[in-house]
C-alpha positions in Angstrom: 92.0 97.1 -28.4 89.7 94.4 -27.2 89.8 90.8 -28.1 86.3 91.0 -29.4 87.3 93.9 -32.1 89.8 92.0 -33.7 87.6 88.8 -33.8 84.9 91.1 -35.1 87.6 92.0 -38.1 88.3 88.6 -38.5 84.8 87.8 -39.3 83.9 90.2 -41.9 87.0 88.9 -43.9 85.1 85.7 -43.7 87.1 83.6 -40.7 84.7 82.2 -38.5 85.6 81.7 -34.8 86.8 78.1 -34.7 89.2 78.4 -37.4 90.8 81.9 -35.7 91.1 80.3 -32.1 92.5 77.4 -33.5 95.0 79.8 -35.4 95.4 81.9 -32.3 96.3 78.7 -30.1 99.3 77.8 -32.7 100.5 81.0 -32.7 101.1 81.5 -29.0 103.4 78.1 -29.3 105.9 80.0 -31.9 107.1 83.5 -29.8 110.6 81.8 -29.4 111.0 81.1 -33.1 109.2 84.8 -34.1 112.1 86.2 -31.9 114.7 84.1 -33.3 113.6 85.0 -36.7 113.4 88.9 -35.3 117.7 88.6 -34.8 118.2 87.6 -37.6 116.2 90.6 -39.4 118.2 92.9 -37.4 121.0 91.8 -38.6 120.4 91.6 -42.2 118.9 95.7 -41.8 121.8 96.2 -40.4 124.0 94.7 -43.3 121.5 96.4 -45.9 121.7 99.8 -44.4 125.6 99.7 -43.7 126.2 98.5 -47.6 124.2 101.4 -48.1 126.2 103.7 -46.2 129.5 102.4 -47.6 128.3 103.0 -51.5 127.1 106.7 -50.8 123.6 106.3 -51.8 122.2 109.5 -52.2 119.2 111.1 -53.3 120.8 111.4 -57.0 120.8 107.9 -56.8 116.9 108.0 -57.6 116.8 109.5 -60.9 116.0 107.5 -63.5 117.9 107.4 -67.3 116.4 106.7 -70.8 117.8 105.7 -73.9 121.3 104.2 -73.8 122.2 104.9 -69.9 124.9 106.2 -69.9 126.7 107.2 -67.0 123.1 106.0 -65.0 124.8 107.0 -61.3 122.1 104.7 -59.1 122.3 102.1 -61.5 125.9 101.9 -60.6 125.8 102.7 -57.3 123.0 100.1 -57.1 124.8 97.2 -58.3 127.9 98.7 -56.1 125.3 98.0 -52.9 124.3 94.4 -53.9 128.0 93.5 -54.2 128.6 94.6 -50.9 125.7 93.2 -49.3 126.5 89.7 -51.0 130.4 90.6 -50.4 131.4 89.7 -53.8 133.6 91.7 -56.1 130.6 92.9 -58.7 126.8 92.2 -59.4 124.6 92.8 -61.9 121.0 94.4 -61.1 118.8 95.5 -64.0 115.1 95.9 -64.8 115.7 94.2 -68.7 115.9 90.9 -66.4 112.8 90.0 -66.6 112.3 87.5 -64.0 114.4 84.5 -61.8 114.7 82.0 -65.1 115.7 84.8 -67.0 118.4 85.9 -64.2 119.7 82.1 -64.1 119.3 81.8 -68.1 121.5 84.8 -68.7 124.3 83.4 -65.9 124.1 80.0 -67.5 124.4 80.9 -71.0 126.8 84.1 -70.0 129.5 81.2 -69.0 128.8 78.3 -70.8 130.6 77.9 -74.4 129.6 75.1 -76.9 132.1 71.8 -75.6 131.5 73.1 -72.0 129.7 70.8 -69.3 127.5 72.1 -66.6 126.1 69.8 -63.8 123.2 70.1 -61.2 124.1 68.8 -57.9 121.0 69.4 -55.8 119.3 67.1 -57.9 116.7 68.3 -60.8 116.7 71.8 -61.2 113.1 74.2 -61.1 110.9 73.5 -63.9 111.2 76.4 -65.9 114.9 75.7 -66.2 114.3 72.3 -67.7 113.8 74.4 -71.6 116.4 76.7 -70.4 119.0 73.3 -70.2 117.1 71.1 -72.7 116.1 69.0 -70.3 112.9 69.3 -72.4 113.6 70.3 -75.9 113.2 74.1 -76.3 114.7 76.6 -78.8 117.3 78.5 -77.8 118.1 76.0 -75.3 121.9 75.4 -74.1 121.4 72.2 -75.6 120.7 73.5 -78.9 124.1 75.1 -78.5 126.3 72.0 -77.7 126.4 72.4 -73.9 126.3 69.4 -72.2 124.2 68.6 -68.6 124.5 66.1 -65.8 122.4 65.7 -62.8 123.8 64.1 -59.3 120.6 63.6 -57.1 121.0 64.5 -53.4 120.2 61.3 -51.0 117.4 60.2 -50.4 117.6 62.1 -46.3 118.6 65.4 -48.8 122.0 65.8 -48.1 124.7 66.5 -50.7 125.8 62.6 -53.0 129.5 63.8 -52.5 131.1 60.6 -54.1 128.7 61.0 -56.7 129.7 64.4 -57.0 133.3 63.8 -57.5 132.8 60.5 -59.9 130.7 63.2 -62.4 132.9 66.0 -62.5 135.0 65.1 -65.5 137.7 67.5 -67.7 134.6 69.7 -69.5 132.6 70.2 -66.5 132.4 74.2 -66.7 130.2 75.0 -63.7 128.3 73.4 -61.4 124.7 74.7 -60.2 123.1 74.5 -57.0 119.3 75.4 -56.4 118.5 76.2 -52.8 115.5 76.4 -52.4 113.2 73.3 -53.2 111.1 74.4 -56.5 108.1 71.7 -56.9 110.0 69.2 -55.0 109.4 67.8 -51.2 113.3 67.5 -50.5 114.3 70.0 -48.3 115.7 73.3 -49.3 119.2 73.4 -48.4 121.1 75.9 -45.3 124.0 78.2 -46.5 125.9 75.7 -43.9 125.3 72.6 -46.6 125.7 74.6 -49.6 129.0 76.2 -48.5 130.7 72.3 -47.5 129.4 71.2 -51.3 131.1 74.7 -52.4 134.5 73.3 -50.6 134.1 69.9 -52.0 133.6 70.9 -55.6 136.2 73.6 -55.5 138.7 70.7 -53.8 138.8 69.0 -56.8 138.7 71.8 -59.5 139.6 75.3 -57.9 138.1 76.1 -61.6 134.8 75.0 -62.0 132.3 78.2 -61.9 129.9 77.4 -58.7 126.4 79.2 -59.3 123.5 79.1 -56.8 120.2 79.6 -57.2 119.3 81.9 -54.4 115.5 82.3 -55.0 113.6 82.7 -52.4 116.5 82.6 -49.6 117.7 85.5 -49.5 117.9 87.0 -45.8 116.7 84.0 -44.5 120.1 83.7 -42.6 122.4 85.7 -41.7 125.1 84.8 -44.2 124.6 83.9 -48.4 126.2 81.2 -50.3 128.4 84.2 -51.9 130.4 84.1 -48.3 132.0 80.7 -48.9 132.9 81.1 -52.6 130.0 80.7 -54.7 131.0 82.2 -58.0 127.7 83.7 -58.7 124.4 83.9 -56.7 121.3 84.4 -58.3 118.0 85.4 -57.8 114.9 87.7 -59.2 113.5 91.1 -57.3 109.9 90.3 -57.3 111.2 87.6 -54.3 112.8 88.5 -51.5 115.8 91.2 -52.2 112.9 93.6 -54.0 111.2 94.4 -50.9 107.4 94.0 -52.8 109.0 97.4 -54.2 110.5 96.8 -57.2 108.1 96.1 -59.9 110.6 94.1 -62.3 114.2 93.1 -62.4 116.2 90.2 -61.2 120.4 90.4 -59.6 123.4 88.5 -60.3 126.2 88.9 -57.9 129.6 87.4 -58.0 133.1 87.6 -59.4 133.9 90.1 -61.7 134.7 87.8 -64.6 131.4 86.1 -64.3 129.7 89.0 -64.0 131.3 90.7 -67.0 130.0 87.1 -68.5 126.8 88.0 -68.0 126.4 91.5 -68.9 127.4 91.0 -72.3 124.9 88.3 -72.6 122.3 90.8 -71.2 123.0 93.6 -73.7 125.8 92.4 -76.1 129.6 92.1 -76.8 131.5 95.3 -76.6 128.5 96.9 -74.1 127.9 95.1 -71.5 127.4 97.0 -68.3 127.8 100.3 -69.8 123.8 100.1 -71.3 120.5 99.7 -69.9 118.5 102.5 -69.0 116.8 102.4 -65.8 114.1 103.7 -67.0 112.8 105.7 -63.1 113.0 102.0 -60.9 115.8 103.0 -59.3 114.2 104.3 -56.1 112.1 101.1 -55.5 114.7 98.8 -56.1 116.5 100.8 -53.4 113.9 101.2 -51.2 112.9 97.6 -51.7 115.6 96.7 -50.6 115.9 98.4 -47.9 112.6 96.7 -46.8 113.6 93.4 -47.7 115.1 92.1 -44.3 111.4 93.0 -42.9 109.4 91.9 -45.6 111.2 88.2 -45.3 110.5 88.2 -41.6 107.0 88.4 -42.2 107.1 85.9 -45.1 108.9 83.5 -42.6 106.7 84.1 -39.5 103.4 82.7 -42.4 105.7 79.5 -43.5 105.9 78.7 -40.1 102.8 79.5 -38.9 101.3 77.3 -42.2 104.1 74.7 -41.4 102.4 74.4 -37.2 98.8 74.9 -38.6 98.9 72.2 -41.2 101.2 69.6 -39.6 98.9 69.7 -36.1 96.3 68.5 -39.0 97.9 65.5 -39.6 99.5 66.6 -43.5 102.7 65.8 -44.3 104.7 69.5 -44.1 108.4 70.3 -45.5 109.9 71.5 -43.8 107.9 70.6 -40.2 106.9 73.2 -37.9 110.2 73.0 -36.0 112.7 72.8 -38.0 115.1 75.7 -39.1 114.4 78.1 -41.9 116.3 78.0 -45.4 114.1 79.8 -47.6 110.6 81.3 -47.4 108.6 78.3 -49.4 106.5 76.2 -47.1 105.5 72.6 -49.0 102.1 71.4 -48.1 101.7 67.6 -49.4 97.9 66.7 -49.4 97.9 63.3 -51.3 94.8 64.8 -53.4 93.8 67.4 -55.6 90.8 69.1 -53.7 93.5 70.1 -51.0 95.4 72.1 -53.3 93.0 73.8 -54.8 91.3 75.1 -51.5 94.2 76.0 -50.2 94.7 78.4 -52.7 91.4 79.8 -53.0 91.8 80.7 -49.5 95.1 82.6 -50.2 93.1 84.4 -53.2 90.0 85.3 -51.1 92.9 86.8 -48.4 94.4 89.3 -51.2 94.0 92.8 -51.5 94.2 93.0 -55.4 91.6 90.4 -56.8 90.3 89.1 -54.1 87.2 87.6 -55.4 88.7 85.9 -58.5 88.7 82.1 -58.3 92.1 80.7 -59.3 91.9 77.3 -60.9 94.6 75.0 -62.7 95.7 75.7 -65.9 98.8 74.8 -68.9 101.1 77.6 -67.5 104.0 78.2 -69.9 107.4 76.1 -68.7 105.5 73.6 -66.9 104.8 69.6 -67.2 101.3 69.6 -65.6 98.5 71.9 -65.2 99.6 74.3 -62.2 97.3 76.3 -60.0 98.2 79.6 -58.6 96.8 81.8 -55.9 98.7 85.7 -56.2 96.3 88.8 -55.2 99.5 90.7 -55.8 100.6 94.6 -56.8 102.9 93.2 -59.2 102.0 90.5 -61.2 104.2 87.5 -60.3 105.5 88.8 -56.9 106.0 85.8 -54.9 107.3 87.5 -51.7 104.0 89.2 -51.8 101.5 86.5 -50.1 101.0 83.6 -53.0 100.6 80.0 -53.1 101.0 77.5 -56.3 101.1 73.8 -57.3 101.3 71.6 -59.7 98.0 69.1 -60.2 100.2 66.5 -59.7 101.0 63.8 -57.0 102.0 63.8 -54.3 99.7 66.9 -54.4 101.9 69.8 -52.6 100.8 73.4 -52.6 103.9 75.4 -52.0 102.9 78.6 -49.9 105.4 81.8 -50.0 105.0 85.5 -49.1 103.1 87.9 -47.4 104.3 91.5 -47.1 103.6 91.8 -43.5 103.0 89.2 -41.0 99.6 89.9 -40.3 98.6 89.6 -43.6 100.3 86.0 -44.1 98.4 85.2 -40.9 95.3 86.2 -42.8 95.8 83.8 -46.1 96.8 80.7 -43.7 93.7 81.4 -42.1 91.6 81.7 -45.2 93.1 78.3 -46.5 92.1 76.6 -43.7 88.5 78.2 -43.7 88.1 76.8 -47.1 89.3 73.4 -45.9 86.8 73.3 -43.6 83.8 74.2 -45.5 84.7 71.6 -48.1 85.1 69.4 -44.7 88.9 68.6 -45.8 89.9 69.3 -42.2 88.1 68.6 -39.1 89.3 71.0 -36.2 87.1 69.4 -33.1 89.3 66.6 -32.5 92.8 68.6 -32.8 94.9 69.2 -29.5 97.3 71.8 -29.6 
């Protein structure tokens, strides 16, 4: 195929030549990193499909079950696979979890008694956790339930405050909580690497303390999980990376069996647990999702980098920059003004299959301190590892771009965010040398 065909196609989805050779030129600079990021998929397929193999996944497995669920064999055998791909003793992978916060607000609250302390030591947790804590008053909260919080803020280069660590870890600190990935911050998102020498540290001092990581968003990113150096639980949600852009609901929690246990009975109740909750016909896209998941975050990485080189050759402030190594699939944008944001995101709108010509504009989203934008053509509603970008209207003015099902397609969105720069002259692409 020609040159000209695919400029042709290019044009009819409303990029205009200027913006695609500029996008054409940064892409030629990144085939090392695409094929480093290419290893690292076939590894983590590897991993997915060997787990897999090793549970006996069959084509029973698919069948969904209604009422109680009861004896629910790919249920089981599902939860069976994410254990072994996270190599922990037992995990917990249901539709009723109804997103990430609710995945993290069940591990939390599953573990957590009234007396208990939990800390945050990557600093201030996601918004939506904030009511989930009592951070900001909510009911229901852990707060409202005599559970106690402290926060030890990394440095200001984003490493891990160890000293700080150990001076706030005190006789009813219960567990401590790490968030990987960066949420509406500009710190960097943290490597397994960092997370597993905090893991060390905190364990040094209390081989008791529960360690549970937010895993949103990083999740075949690398080779190896927080959950292979001792993380207690790892959580995350299906509508991000392990769900493949498959499963149309559900979050995971994977860790030891105790914790786990923990959690069920928070999920369903006392005395039940794991032994209810119908499946209700997912089961074959939450396997097949994750099957596709190792893929899916290749392509999701390729875009962050790809917006990371476009952006930061513009002169913006990126997190992390174009050359840096990958920890999770968020790429941080920081503007310094509103109008940024918000084209940004209509260009990721006007790129999406599913409602494409809807206008996204800022609005009070529930669980957040500021009027929030967000861009999400999605099938499912909410699927961040399908091609998405949000922010809050808030300095320092950061869009936060994930997703993108295919690589192509997260080409397409960076593309159409830097087309709508440009026609609201927010970017000037004559003077730019690549």
């Amino acid at each position: 195929m020609n040159t000209e065909t695919i400029t042709g196609m290019y044009q009819e989805l409303g990029v205009d030549k200027d913006v695609l050779d500029f996008g054409n030129a940064v892409e030629k600079t990144l085939k090392k990193r695409f094929a480093q990021i290419d290893e690292v998929t076939e590894y983590n397929q590897l991993k997915v499909i060997g787990a897999m193999q090793k549970c006996r996944v069959s084509a029973e497995c698919f069948q969904g079950s209604t009422g109680y669920g009861y004896n629910d064999l790919g249920r089981e055998t599902l939860e069976s696979v994410y254990a072994a791909v996270f190599h922990t003793e037992a995990a917990l992978v249901r539709p009723q979890i109804t997103c990430g916060t609710h995945a993290l607000a069940l591990a939390l609250a599953g573990n957590l008694r009234p007396g208990d302390e939990m800390i945050s030591i990557s600093g201030k947790p996601y918004d939506t956790l904030e009511e989930v804590i009592g951070i900001r008053p909510s009911n229901g909260s852990l707060a409202e339930y005599g559970i106690a919080y402290a926060q030890v803020d990394l440095t200001p280069e984003g490493e891990f405050d160890f000293e700080g660590i150990r001076k706030a870890i005190s006789s009813k600190t219960k567990l401590v909580e790490i968030q990987r990935s960066k949420g509406y911050q500009t710190r960097p998102s943290l490597s397994v690497s960092r997370i597993a020498e905090a893991i060390q540290f905190v364990k040094s001092i209390r081989s008791d303390i529960i360690v549970m990581v937010d895993n949103c968003y990083g999740e075949f990113v690398e080779t190896m999980e927080p959950s292979d150096f001792g993380a207690d639980m790892v959580v995350g949600s299906l509508i991000k990376n392990p769900g493949g852009g498959l499963a149309p609901i559900g979050g995971y929690i994977a860790g030891t069996s105790a914790c786990i246990e923990n959690c069920a009975y928070r999920l369903t109740s006392p005395g039940l647990g794991k032994e209810v909750g119908a499946s209700l016909g997912v089961n074959k896209d939450f396997f097949q999702g994750l099957f596709l998941a190792p893929t899916v975050v290749n392509g999701a990485l390729k875009g962050a980098i790809f917006a990371a080189n476009i952006y930061e050759k513009l002169g913006f402030h990126v997190i992390p920059d174009g050359s840096e190594s990958r920890h999770d699939i968020i790429q941080a944008v920081e503007f310094g003004y509103p109008e940024g944001v918000i084209a940004f995101c209509e260009g990721i709108q006007a790129a999406a299959p599913v409602d494409s010509y809807v206008t996204p504009e800022p609005w009070a989203m529930p669980g957040y301190d500021s009027d929030v934008i967000m861009a999400a053509g999605a099938f499912i509603q909410g699927s961040s590892i399908e091609l998405s970008a949000d922010g809050p209207i808030k300095p320092p003015y950061a869009v936060y771009f994930q997703g993108g099902l295919t690589w192509q397609h997260a080409k397409l969105g960076i593309l159409k965010s830097l087309q709508r720069m440009k026609e609201r002259n927010l970017v000037d692409l004559s003077n730019v040398t690549i």
